[in-house]
Structure formats: C-alpha cells, structure tokens
BALOBA-1460 file (C-alpha; in Angstrom, 3 decimals):
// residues 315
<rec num="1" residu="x" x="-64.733" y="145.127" z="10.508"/>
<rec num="2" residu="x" x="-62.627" y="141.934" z="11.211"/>
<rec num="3" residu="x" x="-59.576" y="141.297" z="9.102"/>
<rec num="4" residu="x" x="-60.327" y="137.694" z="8.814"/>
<rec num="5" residu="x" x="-62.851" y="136.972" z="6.168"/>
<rec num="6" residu="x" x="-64.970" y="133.515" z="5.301"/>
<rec num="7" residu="x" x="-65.886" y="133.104" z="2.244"/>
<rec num="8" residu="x" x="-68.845" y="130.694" z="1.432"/>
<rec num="9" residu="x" x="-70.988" y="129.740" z="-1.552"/>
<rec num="10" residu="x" x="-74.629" y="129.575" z="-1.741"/>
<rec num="11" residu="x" x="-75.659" y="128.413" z="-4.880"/>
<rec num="12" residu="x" x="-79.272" y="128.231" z="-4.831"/>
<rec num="13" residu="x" x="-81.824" y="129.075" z="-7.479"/>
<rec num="14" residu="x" x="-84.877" y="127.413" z="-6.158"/>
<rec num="15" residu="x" x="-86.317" y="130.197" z="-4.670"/>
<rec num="16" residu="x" x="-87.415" y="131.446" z="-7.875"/>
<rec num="17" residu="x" x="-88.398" y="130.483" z="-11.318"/>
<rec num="18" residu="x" x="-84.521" y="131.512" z="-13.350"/>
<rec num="19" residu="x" x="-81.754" y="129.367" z="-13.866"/>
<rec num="20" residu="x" x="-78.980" y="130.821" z="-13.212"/>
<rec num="21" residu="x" x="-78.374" y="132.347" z="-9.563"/>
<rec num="22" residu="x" x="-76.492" y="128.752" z="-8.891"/>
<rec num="23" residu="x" x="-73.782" y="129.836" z="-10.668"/>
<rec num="24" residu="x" x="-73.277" y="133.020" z="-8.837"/>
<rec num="25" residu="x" x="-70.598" y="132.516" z="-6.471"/>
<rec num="26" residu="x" x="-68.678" y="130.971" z="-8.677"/>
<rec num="27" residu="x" x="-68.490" y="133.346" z="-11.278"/>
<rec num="28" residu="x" x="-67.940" y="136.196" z="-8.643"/>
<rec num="29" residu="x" x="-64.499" y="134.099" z="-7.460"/>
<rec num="30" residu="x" x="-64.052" y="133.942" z="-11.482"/>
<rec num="31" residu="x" x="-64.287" y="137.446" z="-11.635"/>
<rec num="32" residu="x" x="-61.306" y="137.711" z="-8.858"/>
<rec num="33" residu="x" x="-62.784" y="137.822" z="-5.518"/>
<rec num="34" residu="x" x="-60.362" y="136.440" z="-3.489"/>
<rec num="35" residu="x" x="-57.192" y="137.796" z="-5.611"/>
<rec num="36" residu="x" x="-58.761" y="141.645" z="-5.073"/>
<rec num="37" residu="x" x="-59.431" y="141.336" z="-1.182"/>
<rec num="38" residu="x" x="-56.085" y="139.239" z="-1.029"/>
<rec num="39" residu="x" x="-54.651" y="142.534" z="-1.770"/>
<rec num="40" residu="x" x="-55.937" y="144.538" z="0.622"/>
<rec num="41" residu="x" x="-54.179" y="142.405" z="3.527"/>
<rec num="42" residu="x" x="-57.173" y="140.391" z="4.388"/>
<rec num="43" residu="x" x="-56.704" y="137.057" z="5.664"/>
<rec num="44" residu="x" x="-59.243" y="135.057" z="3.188"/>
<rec num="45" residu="x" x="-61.038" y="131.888" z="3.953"/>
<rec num="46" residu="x" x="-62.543" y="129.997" z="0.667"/>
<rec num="47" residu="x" x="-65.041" y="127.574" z="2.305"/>
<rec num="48" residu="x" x="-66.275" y="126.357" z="-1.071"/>
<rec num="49" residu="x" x="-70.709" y="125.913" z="-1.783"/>
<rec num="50" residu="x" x="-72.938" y="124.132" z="0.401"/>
<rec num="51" residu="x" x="-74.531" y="121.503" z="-1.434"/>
<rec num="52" residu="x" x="-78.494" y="122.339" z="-2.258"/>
<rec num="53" residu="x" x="-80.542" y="119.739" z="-4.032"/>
<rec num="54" residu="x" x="-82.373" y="118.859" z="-6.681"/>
<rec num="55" residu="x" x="-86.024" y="119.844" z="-7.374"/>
<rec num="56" residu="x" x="-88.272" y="120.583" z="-10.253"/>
<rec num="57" residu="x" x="-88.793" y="124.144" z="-10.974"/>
<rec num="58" residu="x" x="-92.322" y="125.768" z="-9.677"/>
<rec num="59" residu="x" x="-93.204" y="122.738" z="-7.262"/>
<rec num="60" residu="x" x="-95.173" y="124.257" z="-4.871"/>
<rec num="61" residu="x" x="-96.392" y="122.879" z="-1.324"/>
<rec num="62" residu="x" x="-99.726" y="123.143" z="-0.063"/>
<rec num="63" residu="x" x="-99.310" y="126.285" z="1.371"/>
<rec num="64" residu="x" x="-98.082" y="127.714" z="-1.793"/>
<rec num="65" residu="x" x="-94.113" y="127.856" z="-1.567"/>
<rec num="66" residu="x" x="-92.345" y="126.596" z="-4.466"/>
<rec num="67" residu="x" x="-89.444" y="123.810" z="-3.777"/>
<rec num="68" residu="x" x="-89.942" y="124.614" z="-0.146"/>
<rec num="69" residu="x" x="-88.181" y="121.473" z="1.431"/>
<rec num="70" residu="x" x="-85.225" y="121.905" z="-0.673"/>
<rec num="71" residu="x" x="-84.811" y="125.179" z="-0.045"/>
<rec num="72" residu="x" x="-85.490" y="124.925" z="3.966"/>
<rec num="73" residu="x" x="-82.902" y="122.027" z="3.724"/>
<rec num="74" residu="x" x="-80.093" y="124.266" z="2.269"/>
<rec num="75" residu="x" x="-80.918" y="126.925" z="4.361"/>
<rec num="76" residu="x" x="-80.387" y="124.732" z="7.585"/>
<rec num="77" residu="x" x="-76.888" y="123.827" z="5.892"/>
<rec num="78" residu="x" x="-76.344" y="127.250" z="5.681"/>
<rec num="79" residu="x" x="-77.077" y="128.175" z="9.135"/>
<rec num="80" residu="x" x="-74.897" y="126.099" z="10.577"/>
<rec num="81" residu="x" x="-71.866" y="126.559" z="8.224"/>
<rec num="82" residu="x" x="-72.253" y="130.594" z="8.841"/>
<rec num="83" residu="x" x="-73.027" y="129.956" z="12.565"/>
<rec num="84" residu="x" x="-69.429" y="127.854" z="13.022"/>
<rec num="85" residu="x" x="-67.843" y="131.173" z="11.045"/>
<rec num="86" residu="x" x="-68.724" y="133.593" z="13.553"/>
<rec num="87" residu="x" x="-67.945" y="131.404" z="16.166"/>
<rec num="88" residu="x" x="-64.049" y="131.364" z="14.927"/>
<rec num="89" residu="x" x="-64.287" y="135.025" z="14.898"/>
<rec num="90" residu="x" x="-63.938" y="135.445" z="11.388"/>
<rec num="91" residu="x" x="-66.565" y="137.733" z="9.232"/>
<rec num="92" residu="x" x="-68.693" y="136.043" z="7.151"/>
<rec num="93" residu="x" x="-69.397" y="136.686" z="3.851"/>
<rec num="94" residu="x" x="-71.735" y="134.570" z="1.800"/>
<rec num="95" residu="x" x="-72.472" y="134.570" z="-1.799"/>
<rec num="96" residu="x" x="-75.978" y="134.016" z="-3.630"/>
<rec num="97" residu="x" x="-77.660" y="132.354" z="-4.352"/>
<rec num="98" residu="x" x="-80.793" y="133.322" z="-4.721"/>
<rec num="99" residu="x" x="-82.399" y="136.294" z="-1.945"/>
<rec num="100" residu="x" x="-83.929" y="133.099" z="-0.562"/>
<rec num="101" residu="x" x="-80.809" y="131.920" z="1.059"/>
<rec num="102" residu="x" x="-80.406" y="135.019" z="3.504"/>
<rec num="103" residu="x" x="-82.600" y="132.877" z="5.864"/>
<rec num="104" residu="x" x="-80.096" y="130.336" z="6.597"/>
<rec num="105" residu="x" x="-77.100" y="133.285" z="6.629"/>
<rec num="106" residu="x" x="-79.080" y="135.332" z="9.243"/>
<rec num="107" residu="x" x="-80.309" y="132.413" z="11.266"/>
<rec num="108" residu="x" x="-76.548" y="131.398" z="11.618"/>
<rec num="109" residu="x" x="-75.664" y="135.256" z="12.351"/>
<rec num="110" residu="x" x="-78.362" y="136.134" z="14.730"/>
<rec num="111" residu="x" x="-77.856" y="133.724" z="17.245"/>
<rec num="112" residu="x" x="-74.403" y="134.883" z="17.893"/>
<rec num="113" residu="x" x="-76.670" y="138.631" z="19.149"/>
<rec num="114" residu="x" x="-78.760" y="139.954" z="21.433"/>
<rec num="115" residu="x" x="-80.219" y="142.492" z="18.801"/>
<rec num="116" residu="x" x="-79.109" y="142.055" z="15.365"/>
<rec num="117" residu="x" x="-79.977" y="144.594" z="12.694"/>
<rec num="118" residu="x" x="-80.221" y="144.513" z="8.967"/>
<rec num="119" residu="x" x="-79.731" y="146.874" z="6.003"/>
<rec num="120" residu="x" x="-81.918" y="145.472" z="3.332"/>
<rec num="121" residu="x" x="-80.779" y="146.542" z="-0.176"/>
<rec num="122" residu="x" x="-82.882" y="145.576" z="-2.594"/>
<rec num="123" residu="x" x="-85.048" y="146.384" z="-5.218"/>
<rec num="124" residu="x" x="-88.053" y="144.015" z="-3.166"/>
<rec num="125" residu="x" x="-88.911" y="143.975" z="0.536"/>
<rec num="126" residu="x" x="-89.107" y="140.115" z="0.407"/>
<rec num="127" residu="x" x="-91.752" y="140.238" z="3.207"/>
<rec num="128" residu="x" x="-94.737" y="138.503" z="1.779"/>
<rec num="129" residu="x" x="-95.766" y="135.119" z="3.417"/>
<rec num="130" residu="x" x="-97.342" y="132.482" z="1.585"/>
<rec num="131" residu="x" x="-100.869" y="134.273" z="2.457"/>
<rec num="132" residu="x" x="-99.733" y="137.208" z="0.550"/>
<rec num="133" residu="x" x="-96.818" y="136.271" z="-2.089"/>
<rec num="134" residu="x" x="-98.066" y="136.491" z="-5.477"/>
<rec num="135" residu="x" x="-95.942" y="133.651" z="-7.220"/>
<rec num="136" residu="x" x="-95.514" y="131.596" z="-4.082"/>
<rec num="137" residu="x" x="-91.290" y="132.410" z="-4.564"/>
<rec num="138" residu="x" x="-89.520" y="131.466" z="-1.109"/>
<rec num="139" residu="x" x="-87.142" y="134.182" z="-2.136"/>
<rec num="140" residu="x" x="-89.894" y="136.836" z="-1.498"/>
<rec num="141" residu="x" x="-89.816" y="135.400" z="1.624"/>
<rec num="142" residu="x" x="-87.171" y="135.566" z="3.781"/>
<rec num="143" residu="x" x="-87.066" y="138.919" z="5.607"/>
<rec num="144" residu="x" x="-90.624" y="138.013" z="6.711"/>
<rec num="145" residu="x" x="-89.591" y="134.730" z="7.636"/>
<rec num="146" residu="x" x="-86.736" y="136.588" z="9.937"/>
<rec num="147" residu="x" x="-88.796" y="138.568" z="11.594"/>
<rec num="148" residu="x" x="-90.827" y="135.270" z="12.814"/>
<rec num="149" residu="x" x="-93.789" y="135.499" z="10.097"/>
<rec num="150" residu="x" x="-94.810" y="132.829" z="7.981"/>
<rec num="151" residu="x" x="-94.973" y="128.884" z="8.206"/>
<rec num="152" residu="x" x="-92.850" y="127.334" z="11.012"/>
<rec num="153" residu="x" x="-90.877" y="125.708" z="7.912"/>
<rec num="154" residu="x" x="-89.462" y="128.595" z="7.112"/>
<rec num="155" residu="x" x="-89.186" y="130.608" z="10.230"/>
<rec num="156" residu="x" x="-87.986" y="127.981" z="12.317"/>
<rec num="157" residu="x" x="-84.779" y="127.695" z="10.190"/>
<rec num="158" residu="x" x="-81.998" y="127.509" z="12.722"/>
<rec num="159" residu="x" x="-84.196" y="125.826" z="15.314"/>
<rec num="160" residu="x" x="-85.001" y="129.593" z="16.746"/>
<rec num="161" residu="x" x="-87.968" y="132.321" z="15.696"/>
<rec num="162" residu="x" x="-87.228" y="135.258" z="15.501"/>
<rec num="163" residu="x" x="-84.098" y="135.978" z="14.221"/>
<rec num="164" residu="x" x="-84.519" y="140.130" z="13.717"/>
<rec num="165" residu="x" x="-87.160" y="142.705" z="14.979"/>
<rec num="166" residu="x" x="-88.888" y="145.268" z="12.289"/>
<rec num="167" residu="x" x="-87.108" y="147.708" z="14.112"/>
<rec num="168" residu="x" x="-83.969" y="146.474" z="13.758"/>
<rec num="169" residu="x" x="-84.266" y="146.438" z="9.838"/>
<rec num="170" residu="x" x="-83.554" y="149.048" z="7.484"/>
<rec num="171" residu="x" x="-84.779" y="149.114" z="3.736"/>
<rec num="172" residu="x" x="-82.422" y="150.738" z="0.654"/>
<rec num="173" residu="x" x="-83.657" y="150.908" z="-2.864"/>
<rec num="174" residu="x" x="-87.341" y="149.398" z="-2.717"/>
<rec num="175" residu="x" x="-89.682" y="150.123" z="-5.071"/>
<rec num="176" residu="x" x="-91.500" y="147.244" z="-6.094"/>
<rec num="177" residu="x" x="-93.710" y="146.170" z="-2.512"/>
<rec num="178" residu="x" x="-96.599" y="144.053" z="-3.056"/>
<rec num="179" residu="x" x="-99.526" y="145.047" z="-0.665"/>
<rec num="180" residu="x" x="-99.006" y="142.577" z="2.447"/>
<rec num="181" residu="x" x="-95.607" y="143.827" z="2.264"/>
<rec num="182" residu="x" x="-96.732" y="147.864" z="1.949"/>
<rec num="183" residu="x" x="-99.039" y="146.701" z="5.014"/>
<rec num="184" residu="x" x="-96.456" y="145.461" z="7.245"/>
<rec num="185" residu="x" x="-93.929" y="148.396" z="6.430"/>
<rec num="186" residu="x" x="-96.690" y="150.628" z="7.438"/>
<rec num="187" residu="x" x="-98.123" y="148.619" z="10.948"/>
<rec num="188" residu="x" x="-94.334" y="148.216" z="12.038"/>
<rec num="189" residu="x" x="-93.401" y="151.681" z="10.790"/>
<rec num="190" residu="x" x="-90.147" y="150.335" z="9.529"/>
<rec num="191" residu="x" x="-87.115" y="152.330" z="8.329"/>
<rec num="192" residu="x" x="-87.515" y="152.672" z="4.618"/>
<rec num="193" residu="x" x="-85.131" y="154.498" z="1.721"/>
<rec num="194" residu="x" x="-86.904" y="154.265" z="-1.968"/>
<rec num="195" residu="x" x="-84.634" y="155.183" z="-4.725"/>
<rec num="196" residu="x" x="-86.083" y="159.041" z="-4.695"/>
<rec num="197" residu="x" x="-84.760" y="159.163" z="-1.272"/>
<rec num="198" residu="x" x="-81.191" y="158.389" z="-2.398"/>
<rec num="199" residu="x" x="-81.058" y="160.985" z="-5.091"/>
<rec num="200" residu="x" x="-83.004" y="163.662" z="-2.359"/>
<rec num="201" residu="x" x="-80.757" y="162.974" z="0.145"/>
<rec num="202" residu="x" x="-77.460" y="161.061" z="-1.218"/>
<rec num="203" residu="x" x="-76.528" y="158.036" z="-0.288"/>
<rec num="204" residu="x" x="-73.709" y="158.687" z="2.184"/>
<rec num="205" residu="x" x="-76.288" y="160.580" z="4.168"/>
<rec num="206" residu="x" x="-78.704" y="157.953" z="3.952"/>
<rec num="207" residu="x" x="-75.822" y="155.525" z="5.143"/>
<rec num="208" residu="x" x="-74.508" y="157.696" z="8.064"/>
<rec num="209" residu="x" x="-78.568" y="157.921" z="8.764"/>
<rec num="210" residu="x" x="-78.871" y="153.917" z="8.717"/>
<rec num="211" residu="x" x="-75.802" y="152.998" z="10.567"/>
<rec num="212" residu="x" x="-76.392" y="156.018" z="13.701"/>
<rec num="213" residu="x" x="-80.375" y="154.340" z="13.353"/>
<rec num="214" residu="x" x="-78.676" y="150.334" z="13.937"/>
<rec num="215" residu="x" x="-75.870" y="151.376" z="16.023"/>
<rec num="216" residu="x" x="-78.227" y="152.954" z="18.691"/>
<rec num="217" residu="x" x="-80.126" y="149.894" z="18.863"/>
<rec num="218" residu="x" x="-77.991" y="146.641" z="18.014"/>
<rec num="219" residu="x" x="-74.506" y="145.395" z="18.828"/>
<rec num="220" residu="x" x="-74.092" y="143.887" z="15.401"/>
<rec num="221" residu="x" x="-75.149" y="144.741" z="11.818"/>
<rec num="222" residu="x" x="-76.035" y="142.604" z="8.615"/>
<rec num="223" residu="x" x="-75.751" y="143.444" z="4.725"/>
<rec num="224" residu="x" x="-77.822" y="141.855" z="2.792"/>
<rec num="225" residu="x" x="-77.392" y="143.336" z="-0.603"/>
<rec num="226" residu="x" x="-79.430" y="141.987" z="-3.678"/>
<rec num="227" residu="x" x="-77.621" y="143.805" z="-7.042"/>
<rec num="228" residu="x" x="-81.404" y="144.283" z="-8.349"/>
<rec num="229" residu="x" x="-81.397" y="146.911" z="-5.847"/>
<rec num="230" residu="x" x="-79.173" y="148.406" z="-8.959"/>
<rec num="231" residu="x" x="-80.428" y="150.145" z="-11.913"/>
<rec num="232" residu="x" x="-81.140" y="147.357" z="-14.144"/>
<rec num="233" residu="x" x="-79.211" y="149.106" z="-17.059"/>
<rec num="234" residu="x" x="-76.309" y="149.113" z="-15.012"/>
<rec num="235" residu="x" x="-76.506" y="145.740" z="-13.914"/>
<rec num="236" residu="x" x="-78.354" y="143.368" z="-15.902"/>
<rec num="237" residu="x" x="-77.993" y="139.870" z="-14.481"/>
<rec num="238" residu="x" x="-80.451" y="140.029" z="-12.069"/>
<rec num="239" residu="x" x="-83.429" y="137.452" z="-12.544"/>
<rec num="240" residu="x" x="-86.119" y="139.843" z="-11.084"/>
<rec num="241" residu="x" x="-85.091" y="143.854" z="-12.427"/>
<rec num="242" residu="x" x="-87.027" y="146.338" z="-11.520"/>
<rec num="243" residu="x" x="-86.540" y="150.363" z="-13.642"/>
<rec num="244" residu="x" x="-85.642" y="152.865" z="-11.728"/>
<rec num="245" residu="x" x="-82.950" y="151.611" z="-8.728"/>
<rec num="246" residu="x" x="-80.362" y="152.986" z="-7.165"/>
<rec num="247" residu="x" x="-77.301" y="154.042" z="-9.475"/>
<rec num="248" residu="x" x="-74.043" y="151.663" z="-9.918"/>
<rec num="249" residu="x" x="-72.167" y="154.435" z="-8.846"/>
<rec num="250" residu="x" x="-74.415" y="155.434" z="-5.683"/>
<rec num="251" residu="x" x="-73.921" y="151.424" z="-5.024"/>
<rec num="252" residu="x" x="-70.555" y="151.951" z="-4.336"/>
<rec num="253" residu="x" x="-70.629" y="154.851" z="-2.367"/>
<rec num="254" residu="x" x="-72.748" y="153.460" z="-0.137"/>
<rec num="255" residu="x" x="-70.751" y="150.065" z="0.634"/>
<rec num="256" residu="x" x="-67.675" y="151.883" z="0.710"/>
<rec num="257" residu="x" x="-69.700" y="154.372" z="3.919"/>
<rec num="258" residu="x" x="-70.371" y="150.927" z="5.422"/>
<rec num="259" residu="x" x="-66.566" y="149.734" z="5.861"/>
<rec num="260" residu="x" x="-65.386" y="153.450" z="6.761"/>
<rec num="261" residu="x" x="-68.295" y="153.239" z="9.935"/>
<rec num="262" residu="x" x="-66.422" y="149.419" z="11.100"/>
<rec num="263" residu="x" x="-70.016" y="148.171" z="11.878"/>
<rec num="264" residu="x" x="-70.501" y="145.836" z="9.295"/>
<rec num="265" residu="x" x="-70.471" y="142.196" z="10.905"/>
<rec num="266" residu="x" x="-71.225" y="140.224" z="8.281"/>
<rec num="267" residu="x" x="-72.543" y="140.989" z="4.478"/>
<rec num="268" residu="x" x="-74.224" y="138.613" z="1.817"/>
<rec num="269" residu="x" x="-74.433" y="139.161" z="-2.116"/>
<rec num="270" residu="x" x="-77.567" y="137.621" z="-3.876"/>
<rec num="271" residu="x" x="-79.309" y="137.310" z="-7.214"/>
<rec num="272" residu="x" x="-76.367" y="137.498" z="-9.605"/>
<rec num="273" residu="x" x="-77.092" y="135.284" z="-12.341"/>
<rec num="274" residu="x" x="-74.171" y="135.147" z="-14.625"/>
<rec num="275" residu="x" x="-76.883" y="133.823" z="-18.082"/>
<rec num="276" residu="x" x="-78.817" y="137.234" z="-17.863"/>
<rec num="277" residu="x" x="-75.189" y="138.829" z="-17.676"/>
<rec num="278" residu="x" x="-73.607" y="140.930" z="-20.013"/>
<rec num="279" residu="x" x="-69.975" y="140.014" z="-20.708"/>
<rec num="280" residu="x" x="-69.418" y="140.173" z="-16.843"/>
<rec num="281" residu="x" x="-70.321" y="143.329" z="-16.189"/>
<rec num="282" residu="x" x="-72.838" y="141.991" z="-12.738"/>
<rec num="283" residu="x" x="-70.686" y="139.651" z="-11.502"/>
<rec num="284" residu="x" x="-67.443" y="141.810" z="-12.085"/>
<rec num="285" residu="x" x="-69.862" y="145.077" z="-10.527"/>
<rec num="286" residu="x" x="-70.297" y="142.986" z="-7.623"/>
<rec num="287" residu="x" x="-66.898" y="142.204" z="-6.897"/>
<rec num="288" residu="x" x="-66.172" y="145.906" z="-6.994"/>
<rec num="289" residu="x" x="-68.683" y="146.428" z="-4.299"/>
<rec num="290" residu="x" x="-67.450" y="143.875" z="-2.036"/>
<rec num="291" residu="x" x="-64.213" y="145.298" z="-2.214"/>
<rec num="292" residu="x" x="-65.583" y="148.921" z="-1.465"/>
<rec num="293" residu="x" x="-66.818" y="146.932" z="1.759"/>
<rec num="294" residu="x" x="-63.750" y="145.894" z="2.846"/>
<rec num="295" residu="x" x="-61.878" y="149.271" z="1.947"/>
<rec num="296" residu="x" x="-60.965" y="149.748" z="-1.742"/>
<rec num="297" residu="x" x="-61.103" y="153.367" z="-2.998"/>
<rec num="298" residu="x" x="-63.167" y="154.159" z="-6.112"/>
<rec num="299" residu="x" x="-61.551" y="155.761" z="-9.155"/>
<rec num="300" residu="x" x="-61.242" y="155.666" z="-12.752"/>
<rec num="301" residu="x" x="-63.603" y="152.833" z="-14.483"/>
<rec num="302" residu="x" x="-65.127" y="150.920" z="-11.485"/>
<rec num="303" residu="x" x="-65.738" y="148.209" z="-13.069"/>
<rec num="304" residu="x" x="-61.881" y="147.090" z="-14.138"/>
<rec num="305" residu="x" x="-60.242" y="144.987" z="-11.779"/>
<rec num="306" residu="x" x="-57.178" y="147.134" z="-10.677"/>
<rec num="307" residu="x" x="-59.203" y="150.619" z="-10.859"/>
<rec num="308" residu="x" x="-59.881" y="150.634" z="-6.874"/>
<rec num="309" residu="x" x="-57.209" y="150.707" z="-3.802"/>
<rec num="310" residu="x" x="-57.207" y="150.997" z="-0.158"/>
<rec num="311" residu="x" x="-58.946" y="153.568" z="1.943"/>
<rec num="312" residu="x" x="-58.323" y="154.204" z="5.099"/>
<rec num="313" residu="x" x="-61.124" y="153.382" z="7.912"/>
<rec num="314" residu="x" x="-62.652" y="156.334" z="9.935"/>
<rec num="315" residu="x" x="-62.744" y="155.018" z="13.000"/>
C-alpha cells in the first residue's frame, strides 16, 4: 500500500431517505483521522468535500431513483477528483457519504486498471436496479451500476460502462439481499461471505481467501466498506442496520489482514451518520478501522484514540 494518502470528502445523503451521512467525513476528521495516520509516517493529503447539491428528499425520476440528477452530478465530481488522485500516485481514500457515492470513487479508480476488483463489505449487496429496488434508493444501487446494469445515468458515470466484472467482486457481511439482487448473485455465481461464514471460518481466513481470489485475477483491489456491515449494537450510526453483522472486533481483524497483504489500492468508508451516533462511538470505530488499514496494531479498548500502534507489513 502507498505511503502517500488522499484524503477526500463525500458528503452525500441523497441516496437515501436519513439526514445525516453528509456529515460523515467530517466528523471522522473530528474524531482524529488525519492526527492518527499522521503518526504512522504517512504522508496525508486533506483534499476537503466535493460539493453535492441540493434536492428534496424522496424525489424520484421516472424510472424510480430518488434525487437521481443530484446524485449522478456528485458522483461525476467525484470521479474525476479520485481519478486525478491516482494519477499523482497517491492512494485514495474517500469518505461517505452515503453507499451511493462509491459510483463516482470506482469510476475514477477503475479506469486507472485493466481488471479492478472489489471487496464489498456491507450489510446490503446494493445490486438492485431501478426494475428491482424496493424504495427506488440510488444507494442500493451502485455495485449494479458498476458492473454496467441499470440506466445509462447511472452506469455511464465516468463516461465508461463497465467499471468491474461480477467476478472481480467479492461480498463480506451480507445478509439482507432483496430478490433481483439474490438472482444476480446466483446467475453470476459471485464470491459471497454472510456473517455465518465469518464466525465458521474467521475472518482472517476469509480475508487471506478474498485477497488470493482478487490477486489471481486483478492488478488492483478496492475497499468499499459500509460500517452497517457491523453489528448494529456495536455500531449504531448507520441509517440502514441490519441484526446480526459481522462483530466490531472481527471488523478490525479483517482491515488490519488487508494492509498486512499490501494489495489494497484504494478504500472508501460509507454510511456513518454522526445523528444516529452514540457519543462517537461509529465515527470514532471507523477511524480505528482505517487505521488498522494502514497498519495500526489492535490492543486494549479499540475504540480510544491512542489504544492501537504500528504493525509491521508481511510482505
């Protein structure tokens, strides 16, 4: 993993129905972002927010997608921003935001590959289209929207369709898949881990599983991690919770398998929404996992600032 890190605000909320997810990257730099992977030696990049506009909450488009041009329009912002950050060589890391915003961070990733892949961790697939959504949310969306499925509106993003093949994707922590998205998991026999997996198997082996699956196949790998993917009772300001995820604890042992493998090329952190929050435990949870990602050991209370240090990398 590159030593040079980008930092850069998403602060969308439009993909969805609760207030809130806007003012998720700035509570996670509240919560010391930069000051915790300052320590580690990392040369850090604050790029500030894209700007997202304004629009009224559950407008929905003819082809049922709520706030779709405002979202499409941030997303395109996005793109480019992220797109510019990889050209400089420096790793990307983009914070949520609604999940709605990782297609305008992998549109501005994937062109940079010939075969990018994708560990999805989250408590959704966010496959559906607007044939199959339920609530017409553009952040149950995007993955779909990735792959090339879906309106040109949204799959277009970038200027370029698709962005990542099913088999390039793997999913961590689902367990609430509407039936579209159950269909398409099935028909493109995608790599899936459900919770139950995790506590089968643990989740370093379903990491080391993952990364050997992507690394065969892709020269450059994406996080996208969405904290409902975590126990809700562990981390409660998440718009969308769903019983039954992946433990905090789990959470962190995964990420910190992802930095010792160096294949992580970029990494985005979605869905915290500091009003559902508890005092800070999400958005200060979430800056513990980012540091795990760029090497910070776990010990003690992992949710106090100072209770992690540096790991080495196994190369």
């Amino acid at each position: 993993m590159k030593q040079k890190i980008s930092i850069l605000g998403a602060p969308m909320w439009l993909g969805q129905t609760r207030y809130g997810t806007n003012m998720g990257p700035d509570a996670l730099r509240s919560a010391g972002l930069i000051k915790r992977l300052e320590k580690l030696k990392l040369d850090v990049a604050d790029m500030g927010n894209i700007s997202v506009g304004i629009a009224g909450p559950g407008k929905r488009t003819g082809e049922n997608m709520k706030n779709a041009k405002t979202v499409v329009n941030a997303n395109e912002r996005l793109a480019a921003k992220v797109s510019n950050i990889v050209k400089s060589g420096s790793f990307p890391l983009v914070l949520g935001g609604d999940h709605s915003i990782a297609m305008g961070t992998i549109a501005g990733i994937a062109r940079h590959y010939q075969n990018l892949g994708v560990i999805w961790y989250d408590a959704h697939a966010d496959m559906n289209t607007p044939q199959t959504s339920p609530s017409g949310n553009i952040h149950g969306m995007p993955l779909a929207a990735c792959m090339g499925l879906g309106p040109a509106l949204l799959k277009n993003i970038g200027g370029y369709c698709p962005k990542v093949k099913a088999e390039n994707i793997v999913l961590i922590g689902v367990r609430d898949i509407d039936p579209g998205e159950k269909a398409l998991i099935a028909n493109t026999n995608m790599k899936t881990y459900s919770p139950e997996d995790v506590k089968q198997w643990g989740i370093v082996t379903v990491m080391q599983e993952a990364i050997a699956y992507l690394s065969e196949r892709c020269d450059g790998i994406h996080l996208s991690f969405d904290l409902d993917g975590i126990d809700p009772r562990e981390i409660p300001g998440v718009g969308t919770p769903v019983a039954g995820g992946i433990s905090y604890h789990d959470s962190l042992l995964g990420v910190q398998r992802l930095f010792q493998s160096g294949k992580i090329t970029s990494a985005e952190f979605v869905e915290v929404n500091p009003l559902l929050d508890r005092g800070q435990i999400t958005a200060g949870s979430t800056v513990n996992l980012i540091g795990a990602l760029f090497g910070e050991a776990l010990s003690g209370d992992m949710r106090q600032e100072d209770s992690m240090q540096p790991v080495p990398r196994v190369i």
